[in-house]
Residue, then its C-alpha position, 0 to 999 in steps of 0.5 A: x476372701x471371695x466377695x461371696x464370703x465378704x458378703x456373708x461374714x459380717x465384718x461387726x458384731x452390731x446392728x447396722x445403725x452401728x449403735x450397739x456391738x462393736x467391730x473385730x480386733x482379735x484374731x478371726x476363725x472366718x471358715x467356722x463364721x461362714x459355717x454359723x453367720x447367726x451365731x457371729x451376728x444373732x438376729x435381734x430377736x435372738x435371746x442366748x439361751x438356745x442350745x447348740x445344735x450342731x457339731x462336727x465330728x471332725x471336732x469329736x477325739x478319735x479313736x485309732x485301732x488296728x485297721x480302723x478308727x471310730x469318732x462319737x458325738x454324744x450329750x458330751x459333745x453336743x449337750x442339745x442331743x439327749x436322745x441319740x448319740x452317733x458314731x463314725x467308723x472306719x473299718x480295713x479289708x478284714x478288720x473286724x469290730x468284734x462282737x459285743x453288745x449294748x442296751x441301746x438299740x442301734x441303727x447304720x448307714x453305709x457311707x461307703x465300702x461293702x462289710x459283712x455283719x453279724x447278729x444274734x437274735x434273743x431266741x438262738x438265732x444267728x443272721x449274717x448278710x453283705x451290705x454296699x454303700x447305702x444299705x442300712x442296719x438295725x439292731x434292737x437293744x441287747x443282740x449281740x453283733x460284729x461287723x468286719x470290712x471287705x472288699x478292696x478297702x474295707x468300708x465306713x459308716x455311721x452308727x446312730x443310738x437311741x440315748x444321747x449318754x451312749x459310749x463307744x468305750x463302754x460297750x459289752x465285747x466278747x474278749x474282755x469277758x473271755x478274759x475276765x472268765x476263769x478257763x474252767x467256766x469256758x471249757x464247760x460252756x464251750x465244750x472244748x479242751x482248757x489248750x484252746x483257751x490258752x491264747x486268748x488276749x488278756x485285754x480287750x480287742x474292740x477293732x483288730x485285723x482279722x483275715x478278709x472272709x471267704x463269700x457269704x455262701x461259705x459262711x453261712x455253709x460253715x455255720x450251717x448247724x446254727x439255728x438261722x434268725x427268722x428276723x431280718x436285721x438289713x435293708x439294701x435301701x438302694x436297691x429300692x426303687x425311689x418314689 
């Protein structure tokens, strides 16, 4: 232990008359002491009651997927936070966390990487744009979306929810409603021969490697005859000038 931390970390729970509290015997998590010194020695007006206010998400479980993972931190994690949750997810070259949607509205921050995202507004639109580290998301409540690495090493970032109780786990995604939706409901919405749907995953995708896209100019020439959004739904916050 550095004489820095011998200073922070107090060696009793006691006040410094040492009339009240007593020294440690047991055993001793000093890098979490350092990280909370008033939880390990209060103040003396502290009266126990405050919620706990923060958590790390290296404490949260993680879920591990095909190229990627995701970890959440809600009201079950940190019962202080009612009203947001988050989530952290990473994302491969070309895996996609494929389109699905929610009640709660969503905001970004890329940490790192670059992605291409996907959304659909609530008058037919479609809106797909390239984001780099730093830029920003958001998606109202409702709009469907998919997000997908690209680059070298595809991307993370932090999603952020506008109700502590969201889930990760329970959100609306395309496969399990294809597969839970008889082919011939399909075919007519679709417009397309029942040989098509013969191959679609029986469970629910969530995050799946998909192949790296072609650049954005391609995308947007193949989906050329879908109504674009005249919403915007990205910002490239680094790109703004600081004040």
């Amino acid at each position: 232990m550095s004489k820095e931390e011998a200073g922070v970390i107090p060696k009793r729970v006691q006040d410094e008359d040492h009339k009240t509290g007593a020294d440690f015997l047991g055993p001793r998590n000093i890098p979490r002491e350092l990280q909370e010194p008033d939880q390990v020695s209060p103040p003396p007006t502290d009266s126990g009651t405050l919620l706990n206010m923060k958590w790390s998400f290296t404490d949260s479980h993680i879920r591990i997927e095909e190229g990627g993972w995701a970890r959440q931190t809600t009201v079950r994690e940190l019962p202080s936070s009612t009203a947001m949750a988050g989530v952290n997810m990473r994302l491969k070259a070309g895996v996609i966390r494929e389109l699905h949607w929610h009640k709660e509205a969503e905001w970004a921050y890329m940490l790192d990487g670059e992605a291409r995202v996907t959304v659909l507004d609530l008058e037919g639109g479609s809106y797909t744009d390239d984001i780099g580290k730093g830029d920003l998301w958001y998606f109202p409540s409702g709009r469907p979306h998919s997000i997908q690495g690209l680059g070298e090493h595809g991307c993370e970032f932090l999603l952020v929810f506008d109700d502590g109780n969201f889930s990760e786990d329970s959100t609306f995604l395309l496969s399990d409603w294809l597969a839970h939706t008889p082919i011939d409901v399909l075919v007519k919405n679709f417009r397309q021969a029942p040989a098509m749907f013969h191959s679609l995953s029986k469970d629910e995708k969530y995050i799946f490697q998909g192949k790296v896209p072609g650049s954005i100019e391609e995308s947007l020439k193949i989906t050329s005859d879908v109504k674009p959004s005249r919403h915007r739904f990205t910002h490239k916050m680094l790109a703004q000038q600081p004040v």
